[in-house]
PALUMMI-537298 format. One record per residue (C-alpha): x, y, z; residue number from 0; chain. Coordinates in steps of 0.25 Angstrom, whole numbers. Example, Ala and Ser with C-alpha at 12.3 -4.5 7.8 and 13.67 -1.06 7.14 Angstrom:
<atoms>
+-------+-------+-------+-----+---+
|    c1 |    c2 |    c3 |   k | c |
+-------+-------+-------+-----+---+
|    49 |   -18 |    31 |   0 | A |
|    55 |    -4 |    29 |   1 | A |
+-------+-------+-------+-----+---+
</atoms>
This chain:
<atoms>
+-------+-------+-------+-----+---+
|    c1 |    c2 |    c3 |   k | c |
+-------+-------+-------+-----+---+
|     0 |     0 |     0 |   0 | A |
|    11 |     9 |     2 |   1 | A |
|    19 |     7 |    -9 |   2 | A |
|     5 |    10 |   -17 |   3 | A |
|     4 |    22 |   -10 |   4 | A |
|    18 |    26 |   -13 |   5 | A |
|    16 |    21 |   -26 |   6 | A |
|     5 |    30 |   -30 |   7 | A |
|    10 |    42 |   -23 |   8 | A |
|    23 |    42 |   -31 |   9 | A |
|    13 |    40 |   -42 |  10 | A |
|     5 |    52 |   -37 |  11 | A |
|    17 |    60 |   -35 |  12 | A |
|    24 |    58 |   -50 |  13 | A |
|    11 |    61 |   -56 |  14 | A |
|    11 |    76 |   -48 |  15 | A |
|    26 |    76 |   -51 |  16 | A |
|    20 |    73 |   -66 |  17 | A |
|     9 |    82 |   -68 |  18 | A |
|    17 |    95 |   -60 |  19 | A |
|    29 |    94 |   -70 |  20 | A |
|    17 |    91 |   -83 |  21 | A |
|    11 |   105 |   -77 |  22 | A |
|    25 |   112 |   -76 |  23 | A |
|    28 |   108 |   -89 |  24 | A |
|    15 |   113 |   -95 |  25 | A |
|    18 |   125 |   -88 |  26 | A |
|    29 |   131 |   -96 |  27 | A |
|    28 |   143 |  -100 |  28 | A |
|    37 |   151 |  -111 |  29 | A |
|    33 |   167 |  -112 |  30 | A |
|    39 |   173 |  -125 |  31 | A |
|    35 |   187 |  -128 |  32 | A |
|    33 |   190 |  -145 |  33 | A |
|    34 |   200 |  -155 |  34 | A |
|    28 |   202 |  -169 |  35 | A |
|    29 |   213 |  -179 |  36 | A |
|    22 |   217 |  -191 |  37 | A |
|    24 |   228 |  -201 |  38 | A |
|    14 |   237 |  -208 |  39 | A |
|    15 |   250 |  -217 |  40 | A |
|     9 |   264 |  -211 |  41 | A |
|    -1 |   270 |  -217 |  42 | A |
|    -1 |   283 |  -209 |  43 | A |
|    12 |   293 |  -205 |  44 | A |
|    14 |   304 |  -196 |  45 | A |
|    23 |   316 |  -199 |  46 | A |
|    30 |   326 |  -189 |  47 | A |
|    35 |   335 |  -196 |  48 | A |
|    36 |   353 |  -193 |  49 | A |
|    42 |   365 |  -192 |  50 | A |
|    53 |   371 |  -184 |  51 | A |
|    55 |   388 |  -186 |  52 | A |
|    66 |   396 |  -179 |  53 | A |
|    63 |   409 |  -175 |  54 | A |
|    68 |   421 |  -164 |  55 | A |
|    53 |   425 |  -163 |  56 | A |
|    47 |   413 |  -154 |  57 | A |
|    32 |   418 |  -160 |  58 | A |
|    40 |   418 |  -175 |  59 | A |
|    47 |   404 |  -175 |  60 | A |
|    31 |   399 |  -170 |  61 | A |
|    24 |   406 |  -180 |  62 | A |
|    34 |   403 |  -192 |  63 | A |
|    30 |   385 |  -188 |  64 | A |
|    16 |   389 |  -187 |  65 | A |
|    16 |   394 |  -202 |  66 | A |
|    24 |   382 |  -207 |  67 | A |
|    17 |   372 |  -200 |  68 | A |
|     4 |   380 |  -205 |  69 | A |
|     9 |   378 |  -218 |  70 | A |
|    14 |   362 |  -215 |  71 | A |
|     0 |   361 |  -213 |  72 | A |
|    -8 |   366 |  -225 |  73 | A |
|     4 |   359 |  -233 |  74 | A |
|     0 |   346 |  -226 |  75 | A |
|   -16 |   349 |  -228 |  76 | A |
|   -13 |   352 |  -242 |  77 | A |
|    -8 |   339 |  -244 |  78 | A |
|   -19 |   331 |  -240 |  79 | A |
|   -15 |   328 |  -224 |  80 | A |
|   -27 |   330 |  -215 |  81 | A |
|   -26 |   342 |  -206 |  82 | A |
|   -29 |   335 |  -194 |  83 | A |
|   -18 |   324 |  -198 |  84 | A |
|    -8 |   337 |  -196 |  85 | A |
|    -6 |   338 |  -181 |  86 | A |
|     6 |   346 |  -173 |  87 | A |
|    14 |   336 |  -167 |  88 | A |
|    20 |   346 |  -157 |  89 | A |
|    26 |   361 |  -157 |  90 | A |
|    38 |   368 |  -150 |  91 | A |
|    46 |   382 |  -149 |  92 | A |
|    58 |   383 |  -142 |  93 | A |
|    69 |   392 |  -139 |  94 | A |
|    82 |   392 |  -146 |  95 | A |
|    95 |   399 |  -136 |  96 | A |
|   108 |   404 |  -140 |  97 | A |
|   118 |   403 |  -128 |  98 | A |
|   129 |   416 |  -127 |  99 | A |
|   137 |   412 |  -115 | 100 | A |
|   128 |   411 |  -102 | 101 | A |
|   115 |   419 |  -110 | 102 | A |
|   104 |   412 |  -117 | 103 | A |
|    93 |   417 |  -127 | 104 | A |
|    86 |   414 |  -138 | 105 | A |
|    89 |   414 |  -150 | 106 | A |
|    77 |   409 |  -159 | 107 | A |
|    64 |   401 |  -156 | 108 | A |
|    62 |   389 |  -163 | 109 | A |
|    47 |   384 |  -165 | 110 | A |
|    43 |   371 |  -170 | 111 | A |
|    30 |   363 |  -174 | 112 | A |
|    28 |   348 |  -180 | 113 | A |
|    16 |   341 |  -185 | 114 | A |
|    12 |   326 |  -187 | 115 | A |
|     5 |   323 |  -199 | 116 | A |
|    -1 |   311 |  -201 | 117 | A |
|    -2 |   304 |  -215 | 118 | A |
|   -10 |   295 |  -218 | 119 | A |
|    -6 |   293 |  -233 | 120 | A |
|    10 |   288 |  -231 | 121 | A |
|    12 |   294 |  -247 | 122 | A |
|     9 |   305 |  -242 | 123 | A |
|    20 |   307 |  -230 | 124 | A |
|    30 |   312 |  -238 | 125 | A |
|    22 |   322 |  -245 | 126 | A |
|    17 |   327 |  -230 | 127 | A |
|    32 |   329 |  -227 | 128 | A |
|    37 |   337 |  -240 | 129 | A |
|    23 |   347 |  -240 | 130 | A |
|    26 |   349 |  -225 | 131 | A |
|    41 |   352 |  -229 | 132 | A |
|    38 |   362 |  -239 | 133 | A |
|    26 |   371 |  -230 | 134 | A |
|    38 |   372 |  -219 | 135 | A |
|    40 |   359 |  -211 | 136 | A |
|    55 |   357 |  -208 | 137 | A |
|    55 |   346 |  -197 | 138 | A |
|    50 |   331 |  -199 | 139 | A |
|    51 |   322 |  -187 | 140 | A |
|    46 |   310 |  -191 | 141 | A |
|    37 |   301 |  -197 | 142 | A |
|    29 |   291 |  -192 | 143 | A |
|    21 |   280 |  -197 | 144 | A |
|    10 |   272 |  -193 | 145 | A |
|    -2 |   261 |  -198 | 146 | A |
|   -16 |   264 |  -196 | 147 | A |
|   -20 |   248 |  -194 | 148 | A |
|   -11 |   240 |  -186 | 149 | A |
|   -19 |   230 |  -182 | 150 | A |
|   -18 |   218 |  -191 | 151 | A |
|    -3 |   221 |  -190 | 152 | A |
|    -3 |   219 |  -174 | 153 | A |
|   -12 |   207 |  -175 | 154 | A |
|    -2 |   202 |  -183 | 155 | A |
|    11 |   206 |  -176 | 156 | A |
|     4 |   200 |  -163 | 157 | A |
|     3 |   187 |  -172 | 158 | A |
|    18 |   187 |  -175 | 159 | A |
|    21 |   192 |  -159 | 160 | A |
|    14 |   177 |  -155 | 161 | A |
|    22 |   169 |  -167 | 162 | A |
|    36 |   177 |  -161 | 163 | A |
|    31 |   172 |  -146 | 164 | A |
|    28 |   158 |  -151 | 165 | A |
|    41 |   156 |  -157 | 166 | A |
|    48 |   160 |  -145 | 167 | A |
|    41 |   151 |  -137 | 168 | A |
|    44 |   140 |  -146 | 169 | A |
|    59 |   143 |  -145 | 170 | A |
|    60 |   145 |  -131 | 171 | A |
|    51 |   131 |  -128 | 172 | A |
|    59 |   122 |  -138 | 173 | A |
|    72 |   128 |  -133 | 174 | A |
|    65 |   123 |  -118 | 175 | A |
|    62 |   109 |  -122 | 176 | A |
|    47 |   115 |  -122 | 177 | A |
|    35 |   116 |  -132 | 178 | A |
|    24 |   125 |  -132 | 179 | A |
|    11 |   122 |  -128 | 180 | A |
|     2 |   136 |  -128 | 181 | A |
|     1 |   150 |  -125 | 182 | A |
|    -2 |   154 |  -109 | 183 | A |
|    -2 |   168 |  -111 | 184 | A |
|     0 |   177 |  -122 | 185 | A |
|     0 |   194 |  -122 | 186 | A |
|     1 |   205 |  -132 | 187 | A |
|    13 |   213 |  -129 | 188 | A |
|     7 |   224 |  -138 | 189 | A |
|     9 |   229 |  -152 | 190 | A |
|    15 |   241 |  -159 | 191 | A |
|    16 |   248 |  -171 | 192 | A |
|    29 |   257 |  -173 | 193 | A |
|    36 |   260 |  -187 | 194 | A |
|    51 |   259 |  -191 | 195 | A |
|    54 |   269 |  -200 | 196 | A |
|    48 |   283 |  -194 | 197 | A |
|    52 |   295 |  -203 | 198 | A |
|    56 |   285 |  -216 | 199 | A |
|    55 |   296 |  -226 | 200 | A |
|    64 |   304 |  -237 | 201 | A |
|    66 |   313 |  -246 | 202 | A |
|    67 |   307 |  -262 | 203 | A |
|    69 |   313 |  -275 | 204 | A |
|    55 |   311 |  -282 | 205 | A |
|    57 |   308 |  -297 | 206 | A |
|    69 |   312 |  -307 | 207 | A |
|    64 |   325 |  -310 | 208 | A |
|    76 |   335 |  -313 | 209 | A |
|    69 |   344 |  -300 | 210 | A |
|    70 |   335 |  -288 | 211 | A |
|    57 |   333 |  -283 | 212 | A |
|    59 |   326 |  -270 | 213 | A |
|    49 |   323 |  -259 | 214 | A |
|    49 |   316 |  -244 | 215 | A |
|    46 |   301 |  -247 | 216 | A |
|    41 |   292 |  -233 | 217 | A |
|    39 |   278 |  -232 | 218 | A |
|    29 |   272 |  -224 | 219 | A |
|    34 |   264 |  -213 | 220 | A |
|    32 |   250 |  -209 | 221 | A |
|    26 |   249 |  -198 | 222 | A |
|    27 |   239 |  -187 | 223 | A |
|    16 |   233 |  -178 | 224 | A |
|    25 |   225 |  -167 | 225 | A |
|    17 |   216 |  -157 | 226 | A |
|    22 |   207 |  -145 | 227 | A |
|    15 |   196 |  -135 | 228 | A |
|    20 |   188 |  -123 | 229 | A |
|    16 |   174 |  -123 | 230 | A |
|    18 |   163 |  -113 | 231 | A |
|    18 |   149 |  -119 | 232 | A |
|    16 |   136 |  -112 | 233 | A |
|    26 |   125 |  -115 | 234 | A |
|    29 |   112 |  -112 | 235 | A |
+-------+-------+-------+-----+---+
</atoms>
């Protein structure tokens, strides 16, 4: 009766011992974080572009970027860019100082003023820089670019965020001696649109004319619609 007893309690104890060590193994767990990207074409731009203008007279160096950015304006309207797609982005004046020995004064005020344009015909960018030019503009600072539906592409970036997490998974369980046997958890790390080539503009000579006839050309960037996601895989 004893040795039954015994018996059955190594039996009872081995099949713990069992089932503890199936339940660890089951338990596994591999957390991979992913990342996928997809690249689409801007349909829309912004331009910052201004004026700067120099003056002793505070009042004169003002008034003198108020008439050309008048005039930037009605060049841009003429053009076929919507008024209320022309904004002013933002507006300074500062002092300028000449230094003789220990005295300071000022020499000259200069006054500034830039507008961002939005554009929503990309063949049309480099024609809004050349008008804005030639009413007066002389400072650009920048171009950027954007899409006006991004999201079929972050669906799809998402997609390729999970493959990327998937195949790290993979390695990392075949290198353990482990294989994968489902998701446990999975979360969107978010998703993002940036473009890579902000400003991507030049000036070219248009045609072989013997009088240079030469404009501002702009590419339209690529965009790119980046996603990530954590997911924890069970393995065994």
């Amino acid at each position: 009766m004893k040795n039954f007893l015994k018996t059955a309690l190594s039996l009872v104890v081995a099949a713990v011992f069992l089932f503890t060590a199936s339940l660890a193994l089951a338990e596994t767990k591999i957390t991979v974080s992913g990342n996928g990207e997809t690249q689409i074409s801007a349909d829309t731009a912004v331009v910052m572009l201004g004026v700067n203008a120099r003056d002793k007279d505070v009042l004169a160096a003002q008034q003198n970027v108020n008439m050309m950015i008048a005039a930037i304006r009605q060049s841009l309207i003429a053009l076929g860019i919507p008024e209320d797609s022309i904004n002013t982005d933002y507006m300074n004046i500062y002092a300028i100082y000449d230094y003789d020995g220990d005295q300071e004064q000022v020499s000259a005020y200069n006054a500034g003023s830039t507008l961002a344009i939005k554009v929503t015909d990309i063949a049309k960018v480099g024609q809004v820089i050349d008008a804005a030019f030639a009413a007066g503009a002389n400072t650009l600072n920048g171009i950027s670019f954007s899409a006006s539906d991004t999201e079929a592409a972050k669906a799809e970036s998402l997609r390729k965020a999970v493959a990327d997490a998937k195949a790290k998974a993979e390695v990392l369980a075949e290198a353990s001696g482990l294989k994968l046997s489902g998701i446990e958890l999975i979360s969107e790390g978010g998703t993002f649109t940036y473009d890579n080539s902000v400003g991507n503009f030049s000036v070219r000579a248009m045609g072989e004319e013997k009088t240079m006839d030469t404009g501002t050309v702009v590419q339209a960037a690529k965009l790119i619609v980046s996603a990530g996601v954590t997911v924890t895989f069970n393995a065994e």
